[in-house]
N, C-alpha and C positions, 0 to 999 in steps of 0.2 A: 279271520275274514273281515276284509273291511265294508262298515255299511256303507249304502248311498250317498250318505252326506259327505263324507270320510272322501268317496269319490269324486266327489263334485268337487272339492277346495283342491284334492290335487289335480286335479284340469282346468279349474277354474285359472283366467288369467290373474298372474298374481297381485296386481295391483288392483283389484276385488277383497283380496284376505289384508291386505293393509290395513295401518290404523289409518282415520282421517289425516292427520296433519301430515302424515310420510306420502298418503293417495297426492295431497293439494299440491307437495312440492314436485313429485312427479310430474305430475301435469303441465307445472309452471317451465321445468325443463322440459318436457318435448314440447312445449309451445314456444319455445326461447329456439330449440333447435330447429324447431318448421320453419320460422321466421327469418334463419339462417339461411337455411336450405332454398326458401322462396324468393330471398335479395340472390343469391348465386345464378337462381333462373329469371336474372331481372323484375319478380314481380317483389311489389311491397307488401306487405302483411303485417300489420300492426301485432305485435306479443300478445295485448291484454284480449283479443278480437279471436287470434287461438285458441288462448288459453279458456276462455268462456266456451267455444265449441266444444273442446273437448270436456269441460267441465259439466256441461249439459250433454253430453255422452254417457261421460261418468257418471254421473245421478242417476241415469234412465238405467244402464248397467246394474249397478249396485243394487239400485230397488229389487231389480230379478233378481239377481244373487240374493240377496236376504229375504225374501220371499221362499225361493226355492230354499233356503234351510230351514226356512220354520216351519216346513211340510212335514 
């Protein structure tokens, strides 16, 4: 029987269970892709202005996630 914790990392989204450097380069590709995606619907989106959103997503994320395991 698997405990809670056990539960939570398989639901958890997986770039949460990442190491740091594989989470930052993620990040840096779907902010490379939104930026794609946002010049196709004519608007501009600077990469590095993404990639900080979702970076400050990610930090706020992860805190819970490791919080909630160390319960």
């Amino acid at each position: 029987m698997s405990t809670d914790s056990n539960q939570s990392k398989k639901t958890a989204d997986p770039i949460l269970t990442m190491s740091e450097e594989e989470a930052l380069d993620y990040l840096k590709k779907i902010a490379e892709q939104d930026a794609k995606n946002c010049a196709v619907q004519g608007i501009e989106m600077p990469v590095e202005a993404l990639y900080q959103s979702h970076l400050e997503s990610y930090r706020k994320r992860k805190a819970s996630f490791d919080a909630m395991q160390g319960e």
